[in-house]
Structures are given as structure tokens and as C-alpha cells.
GUBALUM-140200 format. One record per atom (N, C-alpha, C): x negated, y negated, z; residue in three letters. Coordinates in steps of 0.05 Angstrom, whole numbers, padded with zeros to 5 digits, always signed. Example, Ala and Ser with C-alpha at 12.3 -4.5 7.8 and 13.67 -1.06 7.14 Angstrom:
-00264+00114+00156ALA
-00246+00090+00156ALA
-00264+00066+00156ALA
-00257+00045+00142SER
-00273+00021+00143SER
-00258-00001+00157SER
***
This chain:
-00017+00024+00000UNK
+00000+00000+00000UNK
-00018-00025+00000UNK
-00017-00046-00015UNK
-00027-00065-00023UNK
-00008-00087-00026UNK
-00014-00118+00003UNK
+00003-00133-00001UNK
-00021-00158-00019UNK
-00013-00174-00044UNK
-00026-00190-00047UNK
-00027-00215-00030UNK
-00041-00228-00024UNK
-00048-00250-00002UNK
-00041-00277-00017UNK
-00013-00269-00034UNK
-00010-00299-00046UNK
+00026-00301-00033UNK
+00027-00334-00044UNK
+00058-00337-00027UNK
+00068-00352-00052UNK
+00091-00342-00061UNK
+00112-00357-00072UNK
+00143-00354-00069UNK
+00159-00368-00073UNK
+00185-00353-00060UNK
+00196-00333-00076UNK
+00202-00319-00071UNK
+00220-00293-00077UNK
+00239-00287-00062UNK
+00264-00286-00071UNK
+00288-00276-00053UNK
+00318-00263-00069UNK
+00314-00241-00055UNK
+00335-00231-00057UNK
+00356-00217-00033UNK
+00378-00226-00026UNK
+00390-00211+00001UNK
+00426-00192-00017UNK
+00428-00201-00037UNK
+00451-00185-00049UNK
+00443-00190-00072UNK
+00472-00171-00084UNK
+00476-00166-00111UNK
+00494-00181-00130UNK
+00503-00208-00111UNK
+00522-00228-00124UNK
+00514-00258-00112UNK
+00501-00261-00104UNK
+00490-00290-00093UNK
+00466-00296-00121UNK
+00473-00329-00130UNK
+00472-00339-00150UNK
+00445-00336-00162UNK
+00443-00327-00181UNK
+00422-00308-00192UNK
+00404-00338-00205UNK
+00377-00343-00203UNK
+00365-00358-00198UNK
+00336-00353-00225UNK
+00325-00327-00222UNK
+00299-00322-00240UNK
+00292-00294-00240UNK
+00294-00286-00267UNK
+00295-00258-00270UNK
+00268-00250-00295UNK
+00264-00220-00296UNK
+00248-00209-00310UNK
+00266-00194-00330UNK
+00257-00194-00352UNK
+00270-00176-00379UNK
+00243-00170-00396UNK
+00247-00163-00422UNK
+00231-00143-00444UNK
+00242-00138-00459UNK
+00242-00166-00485UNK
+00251-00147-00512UNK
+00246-00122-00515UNK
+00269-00113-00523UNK
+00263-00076-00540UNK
+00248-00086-00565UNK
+00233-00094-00566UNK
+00218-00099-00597UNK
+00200-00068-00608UNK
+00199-00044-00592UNK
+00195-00016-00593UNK
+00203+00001-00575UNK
+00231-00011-00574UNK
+00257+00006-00568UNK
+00259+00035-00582UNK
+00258+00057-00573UNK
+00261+00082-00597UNK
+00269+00103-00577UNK
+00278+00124-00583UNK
+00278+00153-00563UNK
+00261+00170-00575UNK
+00244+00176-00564UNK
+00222+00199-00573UNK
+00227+00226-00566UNK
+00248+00224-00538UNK
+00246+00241-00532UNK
+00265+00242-00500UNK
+00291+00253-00512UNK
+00313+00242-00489UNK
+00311+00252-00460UNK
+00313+00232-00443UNK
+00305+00228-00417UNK
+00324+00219-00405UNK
+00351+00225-00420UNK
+00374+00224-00396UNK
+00404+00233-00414UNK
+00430+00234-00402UNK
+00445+00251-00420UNK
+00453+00229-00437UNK
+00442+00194-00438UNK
+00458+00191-00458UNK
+00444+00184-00488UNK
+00416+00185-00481UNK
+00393+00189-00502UNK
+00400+00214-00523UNK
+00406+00242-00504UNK
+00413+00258-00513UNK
+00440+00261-00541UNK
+00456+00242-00531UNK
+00472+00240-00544UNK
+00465+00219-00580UNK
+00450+00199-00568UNK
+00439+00191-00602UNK
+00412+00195-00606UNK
+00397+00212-00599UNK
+00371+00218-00609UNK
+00366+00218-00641UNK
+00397+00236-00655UNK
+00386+00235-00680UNK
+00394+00204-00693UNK
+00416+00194-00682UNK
+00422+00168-00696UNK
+00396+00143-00691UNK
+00389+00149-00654UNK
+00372+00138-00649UNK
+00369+00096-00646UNK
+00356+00087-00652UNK
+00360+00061-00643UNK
+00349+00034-00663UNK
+00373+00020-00678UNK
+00363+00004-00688UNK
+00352-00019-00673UNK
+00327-00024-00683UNK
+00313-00032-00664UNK
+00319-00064-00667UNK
+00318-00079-00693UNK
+00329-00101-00707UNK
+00350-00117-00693UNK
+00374-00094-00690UNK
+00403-00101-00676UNK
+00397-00104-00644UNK
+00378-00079-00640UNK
+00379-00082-00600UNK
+00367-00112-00601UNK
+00340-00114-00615UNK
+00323-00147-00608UNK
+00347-00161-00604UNK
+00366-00164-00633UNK
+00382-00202-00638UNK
+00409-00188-00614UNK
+00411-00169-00604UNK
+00438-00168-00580UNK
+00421-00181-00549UNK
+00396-00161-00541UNK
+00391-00176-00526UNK
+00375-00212-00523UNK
+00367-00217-00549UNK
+00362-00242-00551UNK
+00386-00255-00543UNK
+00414-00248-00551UNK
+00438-00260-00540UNK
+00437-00256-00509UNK
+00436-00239-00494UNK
+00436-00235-00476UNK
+00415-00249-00455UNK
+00391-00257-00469UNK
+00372-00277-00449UNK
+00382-00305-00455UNK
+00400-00310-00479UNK
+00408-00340-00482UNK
+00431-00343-00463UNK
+00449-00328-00461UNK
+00472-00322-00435UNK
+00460-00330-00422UNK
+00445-00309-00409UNK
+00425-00319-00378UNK
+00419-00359-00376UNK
+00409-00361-00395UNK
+00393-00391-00390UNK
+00409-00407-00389UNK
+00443-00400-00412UNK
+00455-00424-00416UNK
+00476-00426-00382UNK
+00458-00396-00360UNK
+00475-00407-00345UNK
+00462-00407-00321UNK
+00444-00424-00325UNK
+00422-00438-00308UNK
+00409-00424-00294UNK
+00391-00398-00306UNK
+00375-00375-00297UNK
+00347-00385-00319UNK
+00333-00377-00298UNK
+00295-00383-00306UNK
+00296-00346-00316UNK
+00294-00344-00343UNK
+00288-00313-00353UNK
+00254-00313-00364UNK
+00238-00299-00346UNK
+00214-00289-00343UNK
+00211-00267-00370UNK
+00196-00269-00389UNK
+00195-00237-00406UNK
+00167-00226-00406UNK
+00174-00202-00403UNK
+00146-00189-00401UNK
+00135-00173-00439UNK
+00105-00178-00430UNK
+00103-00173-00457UNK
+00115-00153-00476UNK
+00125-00141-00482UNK
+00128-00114-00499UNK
+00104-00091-00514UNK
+00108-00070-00512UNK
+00076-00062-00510UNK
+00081-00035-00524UNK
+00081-00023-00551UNK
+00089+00001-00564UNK
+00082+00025-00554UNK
+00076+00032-00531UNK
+00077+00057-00520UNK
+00094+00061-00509UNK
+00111+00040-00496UNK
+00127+00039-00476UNK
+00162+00038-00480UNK
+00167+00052-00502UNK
+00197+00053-00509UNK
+00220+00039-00486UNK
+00218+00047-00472UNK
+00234+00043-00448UNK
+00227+00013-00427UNK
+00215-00004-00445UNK
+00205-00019-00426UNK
+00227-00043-00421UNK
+00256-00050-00445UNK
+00271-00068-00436UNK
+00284-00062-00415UNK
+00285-00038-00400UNK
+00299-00031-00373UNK
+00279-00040-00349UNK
+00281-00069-00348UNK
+00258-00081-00324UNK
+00272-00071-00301UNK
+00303-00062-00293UNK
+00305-00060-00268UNK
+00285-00039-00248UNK
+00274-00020-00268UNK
+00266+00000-00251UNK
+00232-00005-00245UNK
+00218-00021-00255UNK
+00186-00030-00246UNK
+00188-00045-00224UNK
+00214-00049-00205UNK
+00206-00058-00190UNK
+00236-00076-00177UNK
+00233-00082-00148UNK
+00264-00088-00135UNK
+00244-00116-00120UNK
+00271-00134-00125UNK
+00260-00153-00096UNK
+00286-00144-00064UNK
+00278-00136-00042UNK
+00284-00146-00019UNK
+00278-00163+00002UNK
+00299-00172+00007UNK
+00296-00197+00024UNK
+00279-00223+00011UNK
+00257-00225+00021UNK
+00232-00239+00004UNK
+00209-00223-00001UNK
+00205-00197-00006UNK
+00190-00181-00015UNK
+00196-00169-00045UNK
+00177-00174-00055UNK
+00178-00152-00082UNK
+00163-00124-00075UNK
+00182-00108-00084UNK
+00161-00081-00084UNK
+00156-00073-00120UNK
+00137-00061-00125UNK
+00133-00041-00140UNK
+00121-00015-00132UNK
+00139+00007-00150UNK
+00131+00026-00143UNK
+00120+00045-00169UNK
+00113+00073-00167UNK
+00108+00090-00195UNK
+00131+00098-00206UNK
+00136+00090-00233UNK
+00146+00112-00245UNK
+00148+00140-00246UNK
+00170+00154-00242UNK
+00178+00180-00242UNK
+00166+00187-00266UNK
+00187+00191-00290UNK
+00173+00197-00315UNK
+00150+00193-00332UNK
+00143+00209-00343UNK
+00117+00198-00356UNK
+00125+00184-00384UNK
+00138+00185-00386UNK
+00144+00154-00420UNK
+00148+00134-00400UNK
+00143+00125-00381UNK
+00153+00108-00368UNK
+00125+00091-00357UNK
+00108+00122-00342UNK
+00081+00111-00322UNK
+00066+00086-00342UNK
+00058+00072-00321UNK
+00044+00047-00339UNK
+00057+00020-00349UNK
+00081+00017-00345UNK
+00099+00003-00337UNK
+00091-00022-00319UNK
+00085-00004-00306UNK
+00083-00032-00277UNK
+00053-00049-00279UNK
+00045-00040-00295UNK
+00022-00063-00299UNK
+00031-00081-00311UNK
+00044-00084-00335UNK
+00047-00112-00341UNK
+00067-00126-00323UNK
+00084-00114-00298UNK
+00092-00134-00284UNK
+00076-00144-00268UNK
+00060-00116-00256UNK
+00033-00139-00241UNK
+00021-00158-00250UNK
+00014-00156-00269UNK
+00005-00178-00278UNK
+00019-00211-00277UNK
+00038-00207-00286UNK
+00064-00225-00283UNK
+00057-00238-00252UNK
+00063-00216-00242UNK
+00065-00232-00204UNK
+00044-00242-00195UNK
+00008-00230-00206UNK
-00009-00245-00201UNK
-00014-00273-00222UNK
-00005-00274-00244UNK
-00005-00294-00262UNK
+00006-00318-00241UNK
+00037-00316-00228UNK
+00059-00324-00214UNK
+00051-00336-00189UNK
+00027-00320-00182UNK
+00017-00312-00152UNK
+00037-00314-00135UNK
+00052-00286-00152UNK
+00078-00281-00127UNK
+00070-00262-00119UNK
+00073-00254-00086UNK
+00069-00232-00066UNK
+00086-00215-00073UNK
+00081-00182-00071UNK
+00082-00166-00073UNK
+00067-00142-00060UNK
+00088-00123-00058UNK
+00074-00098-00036UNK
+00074-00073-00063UNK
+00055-00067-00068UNK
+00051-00037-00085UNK
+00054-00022-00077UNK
+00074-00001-00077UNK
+00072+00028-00066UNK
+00069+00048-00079UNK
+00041+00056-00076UNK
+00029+00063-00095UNK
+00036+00092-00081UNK
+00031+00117-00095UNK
+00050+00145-00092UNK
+00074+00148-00090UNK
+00082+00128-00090UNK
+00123+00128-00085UNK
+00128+00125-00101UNK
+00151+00138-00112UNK
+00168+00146-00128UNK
+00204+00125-00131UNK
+00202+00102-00126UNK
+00230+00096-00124UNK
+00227+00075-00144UNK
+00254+00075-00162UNK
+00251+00062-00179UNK
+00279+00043-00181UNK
+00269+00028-00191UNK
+00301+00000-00182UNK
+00321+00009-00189UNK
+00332+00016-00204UNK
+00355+00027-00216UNK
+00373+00048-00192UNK
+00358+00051-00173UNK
+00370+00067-00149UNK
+00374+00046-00115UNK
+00362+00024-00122UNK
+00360+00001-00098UNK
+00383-00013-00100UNK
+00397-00017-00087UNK
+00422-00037-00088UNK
+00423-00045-00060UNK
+00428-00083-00057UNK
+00423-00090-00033UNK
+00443-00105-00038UNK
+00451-00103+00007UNK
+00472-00126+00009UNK
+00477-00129+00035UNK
+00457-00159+00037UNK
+00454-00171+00059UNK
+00434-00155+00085UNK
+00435-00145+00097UNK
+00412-00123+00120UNK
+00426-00098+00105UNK
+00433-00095+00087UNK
+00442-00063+00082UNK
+00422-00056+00057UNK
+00405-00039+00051UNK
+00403-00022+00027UNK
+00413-00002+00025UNK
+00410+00014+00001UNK
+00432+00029-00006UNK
+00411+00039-00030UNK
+00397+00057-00026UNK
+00378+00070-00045UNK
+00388+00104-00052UNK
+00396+00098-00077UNK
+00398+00131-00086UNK
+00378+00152-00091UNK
+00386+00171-00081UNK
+00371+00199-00079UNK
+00369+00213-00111UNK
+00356+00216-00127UNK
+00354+00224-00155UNK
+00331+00234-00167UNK
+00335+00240-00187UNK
+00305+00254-00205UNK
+00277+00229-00209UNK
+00287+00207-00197UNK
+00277+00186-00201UNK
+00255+00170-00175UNK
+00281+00183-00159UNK
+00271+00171-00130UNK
+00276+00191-00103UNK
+00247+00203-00097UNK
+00253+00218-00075UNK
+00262+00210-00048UNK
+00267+00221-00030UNK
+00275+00219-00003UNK
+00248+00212+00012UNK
+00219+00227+00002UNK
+00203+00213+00020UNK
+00195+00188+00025UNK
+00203+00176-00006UNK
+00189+00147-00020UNK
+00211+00138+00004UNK
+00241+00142+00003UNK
+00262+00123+00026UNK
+00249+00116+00043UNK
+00235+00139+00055UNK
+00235+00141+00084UNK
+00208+00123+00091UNK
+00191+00130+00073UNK
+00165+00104+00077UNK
+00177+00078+00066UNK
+00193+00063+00055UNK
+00204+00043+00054UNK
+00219+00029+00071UNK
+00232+00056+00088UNK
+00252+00046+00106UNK
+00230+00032+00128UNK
+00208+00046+00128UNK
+00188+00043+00150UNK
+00173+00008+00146UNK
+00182+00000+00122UNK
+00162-00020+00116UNK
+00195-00048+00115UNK
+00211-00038+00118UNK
+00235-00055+00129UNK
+00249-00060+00153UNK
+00234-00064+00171UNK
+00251-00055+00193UNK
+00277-00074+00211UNK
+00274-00096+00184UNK
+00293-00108+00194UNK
+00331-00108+00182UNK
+00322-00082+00167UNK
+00340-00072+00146UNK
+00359-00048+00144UNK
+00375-00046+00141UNK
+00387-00011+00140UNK
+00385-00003+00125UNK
+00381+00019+00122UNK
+00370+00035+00093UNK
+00382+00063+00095UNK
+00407+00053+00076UNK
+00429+00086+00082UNK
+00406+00095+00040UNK
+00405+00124+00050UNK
+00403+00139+00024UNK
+00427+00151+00018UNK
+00428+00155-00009UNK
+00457+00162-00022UNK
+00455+00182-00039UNK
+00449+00213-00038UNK
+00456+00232-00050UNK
+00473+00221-00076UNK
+00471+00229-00099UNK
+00487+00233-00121UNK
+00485+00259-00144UNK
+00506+00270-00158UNK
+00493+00285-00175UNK
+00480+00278-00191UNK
+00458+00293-00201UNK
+00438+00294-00226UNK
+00447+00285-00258UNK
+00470+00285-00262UNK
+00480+00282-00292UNK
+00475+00253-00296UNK
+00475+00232-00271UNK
+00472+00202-00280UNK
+00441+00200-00271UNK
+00433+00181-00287UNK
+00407+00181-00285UNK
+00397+00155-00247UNK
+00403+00132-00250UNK
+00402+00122-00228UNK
+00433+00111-00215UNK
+00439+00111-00187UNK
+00457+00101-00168UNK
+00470+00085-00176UNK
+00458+00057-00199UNK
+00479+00035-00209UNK
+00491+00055-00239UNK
+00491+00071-00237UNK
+00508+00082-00261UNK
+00528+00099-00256UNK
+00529+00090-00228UNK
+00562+00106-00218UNK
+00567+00080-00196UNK
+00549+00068-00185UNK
+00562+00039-00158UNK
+00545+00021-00164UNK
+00565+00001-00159UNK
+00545-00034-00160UNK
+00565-00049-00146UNK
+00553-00068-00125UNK
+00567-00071-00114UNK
+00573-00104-00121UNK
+00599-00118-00124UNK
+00602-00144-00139UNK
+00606-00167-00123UNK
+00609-00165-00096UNK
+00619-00183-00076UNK
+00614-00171-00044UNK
+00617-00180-00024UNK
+00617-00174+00001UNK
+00635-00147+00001UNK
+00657-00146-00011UNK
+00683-00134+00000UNK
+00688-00122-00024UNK
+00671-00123-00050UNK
+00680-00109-00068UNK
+00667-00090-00083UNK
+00670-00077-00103UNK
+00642-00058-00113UNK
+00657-00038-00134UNK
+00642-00037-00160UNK
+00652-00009-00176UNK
+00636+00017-00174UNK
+00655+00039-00173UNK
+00657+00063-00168UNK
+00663+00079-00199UNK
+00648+00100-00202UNK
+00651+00127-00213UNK
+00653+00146-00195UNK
+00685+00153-00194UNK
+00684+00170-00173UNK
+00683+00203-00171UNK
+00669+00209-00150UNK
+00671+00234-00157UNK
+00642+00246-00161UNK
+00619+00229-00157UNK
+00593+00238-00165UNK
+00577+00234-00135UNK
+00586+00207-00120UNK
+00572+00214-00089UNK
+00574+00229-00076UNK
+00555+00236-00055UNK
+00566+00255-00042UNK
+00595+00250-00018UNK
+00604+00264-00018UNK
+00634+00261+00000UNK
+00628+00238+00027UNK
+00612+00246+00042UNK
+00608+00235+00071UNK
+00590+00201+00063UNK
+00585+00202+00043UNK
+00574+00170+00042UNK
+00586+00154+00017UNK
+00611+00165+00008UNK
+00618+00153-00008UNK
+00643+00145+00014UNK
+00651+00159+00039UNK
+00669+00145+00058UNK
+00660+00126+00065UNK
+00634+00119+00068UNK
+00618+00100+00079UNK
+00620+00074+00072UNK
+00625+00081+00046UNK
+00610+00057+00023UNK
+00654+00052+00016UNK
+00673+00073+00017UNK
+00696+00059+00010UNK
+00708+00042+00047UNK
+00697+00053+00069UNK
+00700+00038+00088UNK
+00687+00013+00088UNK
+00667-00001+00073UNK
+00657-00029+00077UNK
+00670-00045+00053UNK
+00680-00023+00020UNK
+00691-00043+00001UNK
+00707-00027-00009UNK
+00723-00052-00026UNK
+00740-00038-00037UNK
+00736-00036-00061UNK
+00736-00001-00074UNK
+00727+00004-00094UNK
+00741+00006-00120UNK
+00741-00004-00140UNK
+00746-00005-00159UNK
+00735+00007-00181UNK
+00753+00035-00189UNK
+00744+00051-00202UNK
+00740+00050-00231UNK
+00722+00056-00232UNK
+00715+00070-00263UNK
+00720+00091-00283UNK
+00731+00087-00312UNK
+00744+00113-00322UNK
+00717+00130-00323UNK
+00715+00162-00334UNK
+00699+00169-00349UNK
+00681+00156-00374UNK
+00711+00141-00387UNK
+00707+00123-00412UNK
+00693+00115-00416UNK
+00697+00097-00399UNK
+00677+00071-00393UNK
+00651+00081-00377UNK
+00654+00095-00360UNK
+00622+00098-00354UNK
+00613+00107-00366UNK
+00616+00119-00394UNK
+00600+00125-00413UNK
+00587+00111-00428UNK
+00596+00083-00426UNK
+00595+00057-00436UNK
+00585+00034-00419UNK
+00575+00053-00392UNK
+00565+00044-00375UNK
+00575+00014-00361UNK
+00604+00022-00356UNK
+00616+00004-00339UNK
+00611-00008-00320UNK
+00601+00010-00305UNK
+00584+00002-00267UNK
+00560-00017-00272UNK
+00552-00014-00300UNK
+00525-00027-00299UNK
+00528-00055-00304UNK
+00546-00074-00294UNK
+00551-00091-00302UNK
+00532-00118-00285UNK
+00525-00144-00288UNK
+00500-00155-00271UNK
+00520-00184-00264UNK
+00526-00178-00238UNK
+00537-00208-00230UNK
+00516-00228-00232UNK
+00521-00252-00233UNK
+00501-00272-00222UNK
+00506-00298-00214UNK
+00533-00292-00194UNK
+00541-00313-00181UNK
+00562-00324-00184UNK
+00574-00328-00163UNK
+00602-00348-00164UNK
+00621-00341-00180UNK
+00622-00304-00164UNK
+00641-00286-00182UNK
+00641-00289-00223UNK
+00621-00289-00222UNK
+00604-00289-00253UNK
+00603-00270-00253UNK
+00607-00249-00283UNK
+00602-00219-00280UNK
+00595-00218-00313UNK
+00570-00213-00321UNK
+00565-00200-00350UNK
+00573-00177-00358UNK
+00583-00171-00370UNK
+00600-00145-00380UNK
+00599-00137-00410UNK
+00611-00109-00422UNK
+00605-00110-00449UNK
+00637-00108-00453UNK
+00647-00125-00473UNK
+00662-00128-00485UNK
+00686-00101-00495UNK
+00667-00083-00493UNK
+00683-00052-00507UNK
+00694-00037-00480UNK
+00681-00043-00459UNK
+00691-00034-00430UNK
+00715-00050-00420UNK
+00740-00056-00434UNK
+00767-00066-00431UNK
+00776-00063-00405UNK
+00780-00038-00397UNK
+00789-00032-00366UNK
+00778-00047-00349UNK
+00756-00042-00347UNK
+00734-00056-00325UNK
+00736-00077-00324UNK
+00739-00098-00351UNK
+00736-00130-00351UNK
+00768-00138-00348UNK
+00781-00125-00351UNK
+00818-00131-00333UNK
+00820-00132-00311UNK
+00795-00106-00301UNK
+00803-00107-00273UNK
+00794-00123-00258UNK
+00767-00134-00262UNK
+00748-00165-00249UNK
+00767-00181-00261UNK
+00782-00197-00278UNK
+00789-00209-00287UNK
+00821-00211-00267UNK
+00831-00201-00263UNK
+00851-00193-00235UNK
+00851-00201-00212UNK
+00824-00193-00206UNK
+00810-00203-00181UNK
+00792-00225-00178UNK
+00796-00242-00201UNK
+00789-00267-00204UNK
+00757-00277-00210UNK
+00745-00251-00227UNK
+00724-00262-00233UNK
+00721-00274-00261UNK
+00694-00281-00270UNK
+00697-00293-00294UNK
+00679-00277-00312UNK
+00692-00258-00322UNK
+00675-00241-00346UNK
+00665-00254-00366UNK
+00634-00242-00371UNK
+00626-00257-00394UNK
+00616-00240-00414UNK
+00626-00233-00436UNK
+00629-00211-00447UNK
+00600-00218-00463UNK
+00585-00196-00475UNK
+00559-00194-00485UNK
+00564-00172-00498UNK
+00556-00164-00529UNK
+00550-00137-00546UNK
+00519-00129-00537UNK
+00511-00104-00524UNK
+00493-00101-00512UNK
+00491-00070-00531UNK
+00518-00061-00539UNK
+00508-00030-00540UNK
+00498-00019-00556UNK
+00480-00026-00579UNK
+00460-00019-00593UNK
+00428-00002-00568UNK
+00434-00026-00547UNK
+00416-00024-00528UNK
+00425+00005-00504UNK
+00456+00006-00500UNK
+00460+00024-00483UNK
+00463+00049-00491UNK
+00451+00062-00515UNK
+00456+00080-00528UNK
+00426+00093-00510UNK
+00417+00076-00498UNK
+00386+00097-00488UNK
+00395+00098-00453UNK
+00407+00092-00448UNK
+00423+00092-00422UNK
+00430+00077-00401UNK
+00426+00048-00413UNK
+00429+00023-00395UNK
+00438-00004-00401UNK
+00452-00014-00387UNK
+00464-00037-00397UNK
+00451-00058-00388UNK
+00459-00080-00373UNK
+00456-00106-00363UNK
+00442-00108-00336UNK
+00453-00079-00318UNK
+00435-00089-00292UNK
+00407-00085-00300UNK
+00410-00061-00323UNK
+00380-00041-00319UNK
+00360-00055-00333UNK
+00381-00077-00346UNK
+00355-00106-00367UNK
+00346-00118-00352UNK
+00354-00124-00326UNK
+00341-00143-00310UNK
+00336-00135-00276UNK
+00310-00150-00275UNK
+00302-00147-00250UNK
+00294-00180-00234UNK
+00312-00179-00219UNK
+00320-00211-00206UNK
+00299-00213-00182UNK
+00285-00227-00181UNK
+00266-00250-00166UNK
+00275-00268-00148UNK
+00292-00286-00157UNK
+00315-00300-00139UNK
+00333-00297-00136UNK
+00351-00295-00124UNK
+00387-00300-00124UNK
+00388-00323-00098UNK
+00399-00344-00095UNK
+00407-00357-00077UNK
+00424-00356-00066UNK
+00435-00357-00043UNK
+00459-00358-00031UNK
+00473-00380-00016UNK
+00491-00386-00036UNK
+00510-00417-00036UNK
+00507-00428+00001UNK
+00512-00410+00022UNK
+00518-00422+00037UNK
+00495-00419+00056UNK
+00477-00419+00044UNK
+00452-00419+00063UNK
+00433-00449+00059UNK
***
């Protein structure tokens, strides 16, 4: 473990407090070489125009800016297929950034060009170097984390994290294997609110998680279309894809303000909007 001895602010305490400065990565060598989750599996042979992912998420970093977010990009680097999914090189809590290793090997190697970034930034950061947890399974809110148990992120990596938070709770969350990380079945959108694919946590902590919010479910449909993965960023702001109808009725009900984005050229490798970005700041209005 390696903290760098530099200070800049970083903060994150939830997953809906006003999103402030984030990291992304053109897919500019976006491709599947070689499917690494079930929904790669599904277009390997159609596979990924790479042309269409660039000009969707170029829409998607102009969203971000035009709504007063600092978007950070990391270089793009042709080994690294998978590199516009910044959520997983790395989580901020509280005012800590962690990075950790990649699970997969199309993946390992990854986290250098964010290091780099944070020492460019001379933003602090803790390396955990042998751990295995990768953002796409971190979801925070407020002293609570909520780190999923997966092919991605072991139980030991929790347990030495939990050790390096102690001002934090750190429930782990069993899920089945068919989804690749925790925001592809829960994300949570408000204090009191959160979408659900139900039926994939385990029983005793998905009571947990419907006793603190109220969940708002997800079809099969749509989580195929990766509904849950949707990226608030404040003041009931919710980016969403346009083809996920259910989902954007049902925020839209409950009074948020969907902001519809064509992303799915991009989610055909298995991630939408949270898994594009990895947030640095979020502020919180009443602090």
C-alpha cells in the first residue's frame, strides 16, 4: 500500500450528490477480442463499431460539460480494449482515491495511465497493490459502502479495505456470477431510493439494502440494456439510455430529470454510463 504524499481535494460521500470532476476514455480501440462477460458474448461476432462508440460517447462527455462537470480523459492506449470503462481502475471514498489490480488480464495495466493522471494532478491516492477490487462493485452512500462480492472482487481485498476505512461501513454483497459487477443489478439514486434487478442478491442483504430504500425494479429487458447502470449527477439528474423506456418513466414519476444519451454501440461490451465514468468529486449541496 502506497499513499502518495501529495494533497488535492478529492471527494466523494454518495452516488447522487452533484457530480463535480470525473475520469472517462474514448473507446478509440474499443473491440472484443475475446468475451469477458455474458454480454460481449452475445456480439462478439457483430462486435464493435468503433467510429459510432467514439461520436456516441463524444456525445456523452459534451452532456457531462454542458452540465457543469470538469471531464478528465485518459489517454487511450491499443492494448487496452476495455479501457472506456474508467469505473473500474479505480473508486474515490470519502476523500481518498483508491486504485486497485485488475482481475482480468485484458484489463491488467490499466491503472497506470490513471496513475499517472493523479500524479500529473498531484492528487493523493492509496494503491492497493495485490487487491483485487474493482469500481464497478463499490457503491457509496454517505458512512455506508456497499462493495460486491464477484469474479472481479474478492472478499479478502473487502476485508483489507474495510481495515483501511474505519470510519466507514462496509457491508459486502454476495451476487450471482451471470452479471459481471454489483452496479449491473443496484445503484443507488438518492438517500431513499435505488434500482434493483431482482432476484440476483443474495436473500439476507438484499433485505438490507430494501429496508434502507426503496427499490425500484428493473425488467430483465432492460437490464440487458443495462438499466441499473444509469449515472446520477445531481439534483435528481439521471443519465439514462433512451431505449430503457421503463426505467426513464419510472425516475421520471419520481421526479427526476432524465437525460437521455444513445450510448449503446458502447454497451454491447457490457457497460453503460456508470461504468464510463469514475468521479473525483461529487459535492454535496448542503454541506
Amino acid at each position: 500500500m502506497n499513499t502518495i504524499p501529495k494533497y488535492i481535494k478529492t471527494s466523494c460521500f454518495s452516488e447522487y450528490d452533484t457530480l463535480k470532476k470525473v475520469v472517462l476514455c474514448s473507446p478509440e480501440f474499443m473491440t472484443i477480442r475475446e468475451p469477458i462477460n455474458e454480454t460481449q458474448k452475445q456480439y462478439v461476432k457483430e462486435n464493435i463499431d468503433t467510429k459510432l462508440a467514439i461520436k456516441q460517447h463524444q456525445q456523452f462527455v459534451e452532456t457531462l460539460q454542458q452540465n457543469g462537470i470538469e471531464v478528465m480523459q485518459l489517454p487511450p492506449i491499443e492494448k487496452f480494449p476495455e479501457q472506456v470503462f474508467t469505473r473500474d481502475i479505480g473508486f474515490t471514498l470519502g476523500n481518498q482515491v483508491f486504485v486497485a489490480e485488475m482481475a482480468h488480464d485484458v484489463r491488467k495495466g490499466e491503472e497506470r495511465p490513471f496513475l499517472d493522471l493523479l500524479e500529473k494532478e498531484e492528487m493523493t491516492y492509496t494503491n492497493l497493490i495485490g487487491d483485487k477490487i474493482e469500481g464497478g462493485d463499490v457503491i457509496i452512500d454517505r458512512n455506508t459502502v456497499y462493495i460486491g462480492i464477484s469474479n472481479r472482487t474478492n472478499e479478502t481485498s473487502i476485508k483489507h479495505l474495510q481495515s483501511l476505512l474505519p470510519t466507514f461501513e462496509v457491508i459486502a454483497v454476495p451476487f450471482t456470477d451471470t452479471y459481471l459487477h454489483l452496479d449491473c443489478v443496484f445503484n443507488i439514486l438518492s438517500p431513499n431510493e435505488a434500482l434493483i434487478f431482482p432476484g440476483e442478491i443474495e436473500p439476507e442483504k438484499q433485505k438490507i439494502l430494501s429496508s434502507r430504500y426503496d427499490l425500484i425494479e428493473v425488467s430483465k429487458e432492460e437490464q440487458a440494456t443495462l438499466g441499473t447502470n444509469v449515472l446520477s449527477i445531481g439534483e435528481k439528474r439521471v443519465i439514462s439510455l433512451p431505449i430503457n423506456k421503463q426505467v426513464n418513466q419510472k425516475l421520471r414519476e419520481r421526479g427526476y430529470q432524465v437525460i437521455e444519451v444513445d450510448i449503446t454501440e458502447i454497451i454491447k461490451s457490457g457497460g453503460a454510463f456508470r461504468c464510463c465514468t469514475l468521479p473525483l468529486i461529487r459535492e454535496n449541496a448542503s454541506s
